[in-house]
N, C-alpha and C positions, 0 to 999 in steps of 0.2 A: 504494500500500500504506500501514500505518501508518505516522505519520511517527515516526520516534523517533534515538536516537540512531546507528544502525547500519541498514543494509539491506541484503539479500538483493543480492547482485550474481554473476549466472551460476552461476546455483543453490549458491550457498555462502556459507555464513553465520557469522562467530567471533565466538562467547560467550564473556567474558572468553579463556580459553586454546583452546576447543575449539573445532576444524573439522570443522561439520557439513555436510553434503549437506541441500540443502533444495528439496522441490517444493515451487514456486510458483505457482499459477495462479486465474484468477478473478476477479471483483470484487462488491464488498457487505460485507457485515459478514464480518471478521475470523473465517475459525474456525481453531484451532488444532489439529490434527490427527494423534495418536498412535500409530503404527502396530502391528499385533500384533507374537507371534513371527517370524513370517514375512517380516517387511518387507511393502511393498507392491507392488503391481507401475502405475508413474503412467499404465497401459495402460487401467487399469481402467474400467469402463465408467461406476460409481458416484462415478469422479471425476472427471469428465467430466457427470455431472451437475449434481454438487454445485458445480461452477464457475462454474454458470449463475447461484447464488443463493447462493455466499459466494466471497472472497477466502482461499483455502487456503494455508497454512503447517502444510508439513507434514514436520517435520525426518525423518530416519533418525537414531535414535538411535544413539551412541557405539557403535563395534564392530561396527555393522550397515550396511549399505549400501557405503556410499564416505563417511561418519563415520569420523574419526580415534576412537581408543579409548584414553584417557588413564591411566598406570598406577593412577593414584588409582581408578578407577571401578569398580567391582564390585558394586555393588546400588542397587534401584529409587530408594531416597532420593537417591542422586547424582544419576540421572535428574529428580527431581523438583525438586531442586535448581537443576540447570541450565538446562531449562523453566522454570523461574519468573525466572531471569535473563534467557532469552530475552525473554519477554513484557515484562521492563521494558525490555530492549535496544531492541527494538521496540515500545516505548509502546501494546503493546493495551490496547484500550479498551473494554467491553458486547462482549468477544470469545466466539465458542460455541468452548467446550472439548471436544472428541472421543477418544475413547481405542478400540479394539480391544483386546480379550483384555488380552496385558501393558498396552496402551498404557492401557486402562483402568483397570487397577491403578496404571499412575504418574499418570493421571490424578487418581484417587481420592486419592495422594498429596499432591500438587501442592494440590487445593481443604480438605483439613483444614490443611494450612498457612495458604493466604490464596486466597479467591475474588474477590480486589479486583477484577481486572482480566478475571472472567469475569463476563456474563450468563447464561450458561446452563451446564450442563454433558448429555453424553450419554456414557451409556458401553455399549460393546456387549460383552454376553460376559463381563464384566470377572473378571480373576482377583484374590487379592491378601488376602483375609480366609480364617479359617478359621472353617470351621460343623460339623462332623463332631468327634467323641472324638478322643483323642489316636493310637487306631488304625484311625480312620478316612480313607481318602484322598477328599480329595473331588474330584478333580480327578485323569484318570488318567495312569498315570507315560508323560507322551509322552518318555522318554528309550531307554524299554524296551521301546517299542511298535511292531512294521511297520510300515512307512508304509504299506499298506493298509490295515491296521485302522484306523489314524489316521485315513485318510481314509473310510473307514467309521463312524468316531466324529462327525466332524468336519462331515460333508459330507449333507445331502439324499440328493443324487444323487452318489454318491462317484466319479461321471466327471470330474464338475465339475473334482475335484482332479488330474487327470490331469497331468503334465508329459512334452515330450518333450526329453530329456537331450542324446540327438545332437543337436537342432537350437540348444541354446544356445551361445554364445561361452563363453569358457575364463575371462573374467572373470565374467559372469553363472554359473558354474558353483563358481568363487570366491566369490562374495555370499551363494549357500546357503549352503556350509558355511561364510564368516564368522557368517552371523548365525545360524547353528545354536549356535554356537561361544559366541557373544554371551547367544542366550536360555538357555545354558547358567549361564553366569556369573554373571547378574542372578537367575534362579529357581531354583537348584539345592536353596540350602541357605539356610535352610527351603525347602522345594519349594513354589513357587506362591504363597508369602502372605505376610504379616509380622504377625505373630504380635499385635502391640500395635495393626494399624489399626484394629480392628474397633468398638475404642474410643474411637474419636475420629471416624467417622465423621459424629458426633451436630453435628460443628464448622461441615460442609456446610450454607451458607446460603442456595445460589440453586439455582432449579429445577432439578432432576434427573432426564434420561428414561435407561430403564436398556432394551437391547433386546436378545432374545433370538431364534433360529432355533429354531423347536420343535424340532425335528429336532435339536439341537445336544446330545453325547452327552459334550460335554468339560465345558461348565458345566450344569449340570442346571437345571430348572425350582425345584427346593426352595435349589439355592445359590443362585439368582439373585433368588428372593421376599425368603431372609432375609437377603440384601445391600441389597436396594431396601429394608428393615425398617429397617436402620438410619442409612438416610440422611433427615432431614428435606424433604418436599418435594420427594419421588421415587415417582417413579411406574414400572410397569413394562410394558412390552408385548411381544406373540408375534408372531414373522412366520410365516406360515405356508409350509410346502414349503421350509424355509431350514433352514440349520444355524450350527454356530459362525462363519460369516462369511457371515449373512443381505444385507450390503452386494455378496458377489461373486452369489448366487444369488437374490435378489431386488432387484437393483438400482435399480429405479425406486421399488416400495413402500418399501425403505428409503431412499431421497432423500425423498418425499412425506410422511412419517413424524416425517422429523430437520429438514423445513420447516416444516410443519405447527408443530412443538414451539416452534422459535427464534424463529416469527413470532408465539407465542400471545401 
């Protein structure tokens, strides 16, 4: 892995104070990898790709997974904060920056502070600006919403999203509603965005692919153009037959897509 002053030892990792849960697998270039609201599941098929053709570091953020949750922490800047300690903790180097939905948002954070230590960035989904009037919602209230319609929102084929509850353990049933708890915390208030990023996006100095699920009914096609609009040297693309996480329902076109990009 990178050499730096700290390493990843039995999937855990401490940043200055914080003990994070970290997947780690793979080898090649460094990518650093943001996970949405939902956590992730390191089951995934997409990461299991993506292994083949980078070195994945891919924390669960504070409050989420099996991350300690520090009482200081309560919004995306923490996150972005801390991620950037990381990356020097672990001396990355021309590392690809990856974000999911929130993850993308704190990714989007993370590079208007400083992209020193990224070559690339990719964001999927990303929430985190606001494009709509002051009563407009552009991103819809997932606090208030079915979990079927979410997953109708969210999802292609909204089987995709399907979970079976009895068959999980009591701590995997714990992790939901942690990080339910967690994407509570960090998006609540303002919902979904912060208010000032949208002006500083301009700060984004290294390539940026932005991807999208057409199907994806949570970031729309007009948020996601006029977010790719304000980044310098961002480009945007559609996966087709995918929704807001094209990575679980097109898995191979989005490995091929996010290589393609990092190798250009």
């Amino acid at each position: 892995m990178a050499v730096g002053t700290q390493k990843i030892v039995g999937e855990r990792l401490k940043v200055k104070d914080v003990e994070l849960e970290v997947f780690h697998e793979g080898s090649g270039p460094s990518l650093l990898l943001l996970h949405g609201g939902n956590g992730f599941d390191r089951r995934a098929q997409f990461l299991k790709l993506l292994s083949y053709q980078f070195e994945i570091i891919a924390p669960s953020h504070p409050g989420f997974g099996r991350s300690a949750l520090p009482d200081r922490f309560d919004s995306v800047d923490d996150l972005a904060y801390l991620y950037r300690d990381l990356a020097d903790a672990l001396d990355l180097r021309d590392a690809v920056l990856m974000g999911f939905s929130l993850g993308g948002w704190i990714a989007a954070e993370i590079a208007v502070r400083s992209s020193a230590r990224f070559a690339k960035i990719v964001l999927v989904g990303p929430v985190g600006i606001k494009v709509g009037d002051r009563e407009t919602r552009d991103i819809p209230d997932i606090f208030a919403t079915s979990p079927e319609e979410i997953s109708r929102l969210a999802f292609h084929d909204p089987a995709r999203a399907a979970i079976n509850l009895d068959a999980l353990t009591d701590e995997e049933l714990q992790i939901i509603v942690r990080n339910r708890e967690a994407l509570a915390l960090y998006t609540w208030e303002p919902y979904m965005h912060n208010p000032k990023l949208r002006y500083h996006l301009d700060r984004i100095t290294v390539p940026t692919l932005m991807l999208r699920g057409a199907s994806d009914r949570l970031v729309s096609q007009d948020y996601a153009e006029a977010y790719a609009n304000l980044i310098p040297h961002a480009r945007l693309e559609v996966i087709a037959e995918a929704g807001h996480a094209p990575e679980i329902e097109r898995p191979q076109e989005f490995v091929d897509r996010v290589t393609a990009f990092a190798r250009s």
